[in-house]
Wavefront OBJ file of the C-alpha trace (Angstrom):
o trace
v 27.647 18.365 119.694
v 29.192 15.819 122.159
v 29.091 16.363 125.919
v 32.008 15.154 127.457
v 32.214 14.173 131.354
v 35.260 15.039 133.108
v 37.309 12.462 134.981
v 38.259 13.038 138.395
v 41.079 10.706 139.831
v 41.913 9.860 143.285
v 45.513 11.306 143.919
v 47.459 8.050 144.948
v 50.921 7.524 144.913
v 51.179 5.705 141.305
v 55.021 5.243 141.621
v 55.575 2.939 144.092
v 58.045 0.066 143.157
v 56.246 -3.320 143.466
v 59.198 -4.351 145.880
v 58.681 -1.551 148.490
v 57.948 -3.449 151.518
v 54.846 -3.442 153.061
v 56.432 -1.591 156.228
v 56.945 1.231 153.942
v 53.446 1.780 152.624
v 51.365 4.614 153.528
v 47.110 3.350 153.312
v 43.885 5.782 153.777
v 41.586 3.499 155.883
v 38.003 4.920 155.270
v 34.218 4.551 155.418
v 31.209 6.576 154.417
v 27.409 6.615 155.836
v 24.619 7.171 153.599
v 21.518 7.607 153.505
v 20.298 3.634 152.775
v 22.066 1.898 150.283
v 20.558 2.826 146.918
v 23.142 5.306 146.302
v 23.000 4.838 142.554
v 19.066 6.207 142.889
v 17.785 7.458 145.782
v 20.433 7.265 148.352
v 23.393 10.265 149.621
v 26.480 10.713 150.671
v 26.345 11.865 154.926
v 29.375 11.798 156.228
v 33.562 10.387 154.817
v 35.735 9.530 157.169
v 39.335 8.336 157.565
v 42.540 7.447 159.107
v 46.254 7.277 157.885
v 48.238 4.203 158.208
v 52.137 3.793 158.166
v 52.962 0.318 157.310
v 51.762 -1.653 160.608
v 50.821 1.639 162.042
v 47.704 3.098 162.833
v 48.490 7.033 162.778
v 45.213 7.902 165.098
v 45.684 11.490 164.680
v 46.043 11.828 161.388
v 42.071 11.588 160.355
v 39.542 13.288 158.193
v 35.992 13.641 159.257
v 33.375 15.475 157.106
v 29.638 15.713 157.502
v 28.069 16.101 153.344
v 24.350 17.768 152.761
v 22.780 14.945 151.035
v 19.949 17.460 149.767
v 17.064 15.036 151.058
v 15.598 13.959 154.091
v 17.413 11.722 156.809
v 15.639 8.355 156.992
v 14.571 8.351 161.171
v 16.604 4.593 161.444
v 19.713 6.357 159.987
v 19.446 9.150 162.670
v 19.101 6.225 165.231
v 21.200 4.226 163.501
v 24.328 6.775 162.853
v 23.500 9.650 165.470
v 23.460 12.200 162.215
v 20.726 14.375 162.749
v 19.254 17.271 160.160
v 21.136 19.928 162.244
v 24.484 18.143 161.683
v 24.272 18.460 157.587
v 22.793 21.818 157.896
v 25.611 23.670 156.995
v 27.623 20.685 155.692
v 28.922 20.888 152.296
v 27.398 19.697 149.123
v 29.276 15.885 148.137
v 31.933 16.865 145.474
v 33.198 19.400 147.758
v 33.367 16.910 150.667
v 34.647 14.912 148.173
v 38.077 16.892 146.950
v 38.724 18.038 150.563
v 38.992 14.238 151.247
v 40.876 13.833 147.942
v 43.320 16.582 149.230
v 43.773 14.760 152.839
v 44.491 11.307 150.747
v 47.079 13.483 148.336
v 49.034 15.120 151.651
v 49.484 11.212 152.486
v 51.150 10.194 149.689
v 48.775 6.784 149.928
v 49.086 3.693 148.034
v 45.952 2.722 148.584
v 42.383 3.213 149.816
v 41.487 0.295 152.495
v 37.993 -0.473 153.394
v 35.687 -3.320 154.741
v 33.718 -4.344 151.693
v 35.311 -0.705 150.686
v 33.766 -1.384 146.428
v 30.224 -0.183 148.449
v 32.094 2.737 149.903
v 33.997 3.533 146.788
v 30.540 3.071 144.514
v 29.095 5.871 146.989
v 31.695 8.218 145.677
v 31.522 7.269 142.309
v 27.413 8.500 142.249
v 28.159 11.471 144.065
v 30.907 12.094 141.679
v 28.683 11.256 138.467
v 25.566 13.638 140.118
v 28.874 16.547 139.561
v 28.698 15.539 135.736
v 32.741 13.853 136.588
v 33.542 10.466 136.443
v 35.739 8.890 138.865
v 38.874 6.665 137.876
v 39.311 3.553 139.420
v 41.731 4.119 142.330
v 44.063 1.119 144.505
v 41.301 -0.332 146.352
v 41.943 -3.425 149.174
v 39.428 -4.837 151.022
v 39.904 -6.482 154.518
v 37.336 -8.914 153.463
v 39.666 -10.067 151.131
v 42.321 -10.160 153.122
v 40.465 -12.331 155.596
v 39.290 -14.261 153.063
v 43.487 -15.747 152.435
v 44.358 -15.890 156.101
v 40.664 -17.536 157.367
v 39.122 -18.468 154.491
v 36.631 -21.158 156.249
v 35.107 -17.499 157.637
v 31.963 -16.239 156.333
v 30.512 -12.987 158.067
v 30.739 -9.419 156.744
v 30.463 -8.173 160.312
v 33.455 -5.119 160.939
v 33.154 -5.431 165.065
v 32.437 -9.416 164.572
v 35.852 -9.259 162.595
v 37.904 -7.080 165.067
v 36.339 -9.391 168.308
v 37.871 -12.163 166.270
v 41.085 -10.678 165.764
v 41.803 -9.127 168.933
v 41.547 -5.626 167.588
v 40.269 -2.127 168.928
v 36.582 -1.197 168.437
v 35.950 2.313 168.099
v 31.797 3.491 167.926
v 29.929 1.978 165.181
v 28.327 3.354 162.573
v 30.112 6.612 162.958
v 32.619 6.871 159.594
v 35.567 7.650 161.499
v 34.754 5.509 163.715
v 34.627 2.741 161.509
v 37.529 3.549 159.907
v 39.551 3.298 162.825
v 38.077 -0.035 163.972
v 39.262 -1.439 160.155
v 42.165 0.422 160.089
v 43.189 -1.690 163.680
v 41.796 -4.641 162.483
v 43.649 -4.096 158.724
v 47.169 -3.430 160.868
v 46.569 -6.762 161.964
v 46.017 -8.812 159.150
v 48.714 -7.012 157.480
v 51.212 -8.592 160.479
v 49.821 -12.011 159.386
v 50.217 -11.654 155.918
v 53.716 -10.952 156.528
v 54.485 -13.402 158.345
v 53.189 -15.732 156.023
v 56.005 -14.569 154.200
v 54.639 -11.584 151.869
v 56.952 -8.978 152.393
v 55.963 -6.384 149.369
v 53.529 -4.062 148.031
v 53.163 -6.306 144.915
v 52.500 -9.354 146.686
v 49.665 -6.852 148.769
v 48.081 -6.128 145.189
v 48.353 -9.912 144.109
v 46.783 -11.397 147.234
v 44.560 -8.487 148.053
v 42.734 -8.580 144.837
v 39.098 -10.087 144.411
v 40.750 -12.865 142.162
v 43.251 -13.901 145.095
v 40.608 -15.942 146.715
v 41.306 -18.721 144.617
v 45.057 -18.536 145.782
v 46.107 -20.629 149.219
v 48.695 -19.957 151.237
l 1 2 3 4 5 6 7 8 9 10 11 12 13 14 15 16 17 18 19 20 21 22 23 24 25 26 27 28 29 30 31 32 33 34 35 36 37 38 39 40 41 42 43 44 45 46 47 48 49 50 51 52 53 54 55 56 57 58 59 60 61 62 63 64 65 66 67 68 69 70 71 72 73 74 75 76 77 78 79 80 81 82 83 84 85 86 87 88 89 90 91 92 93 94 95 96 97 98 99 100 101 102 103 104 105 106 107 108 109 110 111 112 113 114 115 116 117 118 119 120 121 122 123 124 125 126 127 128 129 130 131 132 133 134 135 136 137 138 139 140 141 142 143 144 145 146 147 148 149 150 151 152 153 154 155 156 157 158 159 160 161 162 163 164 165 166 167 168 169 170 171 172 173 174 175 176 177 178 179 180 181 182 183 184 185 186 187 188 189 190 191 192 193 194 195 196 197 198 199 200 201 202 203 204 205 206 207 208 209 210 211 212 213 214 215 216 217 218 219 220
């Protein structure tokens, strides 16, 4: 007898015309904290958060903030790292449940896509909390402002988030808090969305072409 995992699929908006201009678009700007970053073995999930963009727009209060019981012990440099005590997960809830509440909040959006600095760690983090649920999660719409920063400045090499948004001119919200990250990339993404457009990329398919890991070898 085969066991079969179920798939569980981010809820983005799938039917967006590739010629809907970037004005348009609706993005979930998000980050996650874990427990240390081997989150395929040892590592949780603590805390999701996010922010809703409209095109250019940074919709600061439209957010989602969860805590998540990672079911193990908080490393003491995370707690001093991240502020998230013991106390704070105590009555949290367990990751896929964190997980489809943040699923829901992406869904009432209507987003196109998920936006993230270096967001594949962020999505592989919900991925192995997914998996520990017996599911398996579908590859949603990711784009990554390193990527993005990568076309406009591509003699730049730092992975830095606040580094990034001193450069740019952007807001800085608290680091190392999820929403708080989130709204420092989703300020910093508004931005290098404005200079991608007026390098002349108007659309959401030009966003998917140049946004992708592959663009780098494009120039502008």
């Amino acid at each position: 007898m085969f066991w079969l995992k179920k798939s569980m699929s981010c809820p983005l908006d799938d039917n967006l015309p590739l010629s809907t201009p970037i004005e348009e678009l609706s993005f979930t700007i998000f980050d996650t904290e874990t427990t240390g970053f081997q989150v395929a073995t040892t590592d949780r999930l603590l805390e999701i958060g996010a922010v809703q963009m409209k095109g250019f727009e940074v919709l600061e209060k439209n957010t989602f903030q969860t805590f998540v019981k990672p079911n193990r012990d908080i490393p003491k440099i995370i707690t001093e790292l991240t502020g998230i005590t013991e106390e704070k997960v105590k009555a949290a809830p367990e990751s896929i449940d964190a997980i489809t509440a943040y699923f829901d909040f992406i869904e009432q959006n209507k987003s196109a896509a998920l936006v993230g600095h270096y967001v594949a760690f962020d999505e592989m983090v919900l991925r192995h909390e997914i998996r520990r649920a017996k599911q398996v999660l579908k590859k949603p719409k990711l784009i990554d402002t390193l990527n993005v920063i990568g076309l406009l400045s591509p003699s730049w090499d730092m992975r830095d988030l606040e580094r990034y948004a001193m450069a740019f001119g952007t807001r800085i919200y608290p680091r190392h808090s999820a929403l708080g990250d989130a709204l420092t990339t989703a300020y910093l993404f508004s931005e290098l969305l404005q200079q991608f457009v007026d390098r002349g990329y108007k659309t959401w398919g030009d966003l998917l072409l140049y946004s992708d890991v592959e663009s780098r070898s494009h120039s502008f």
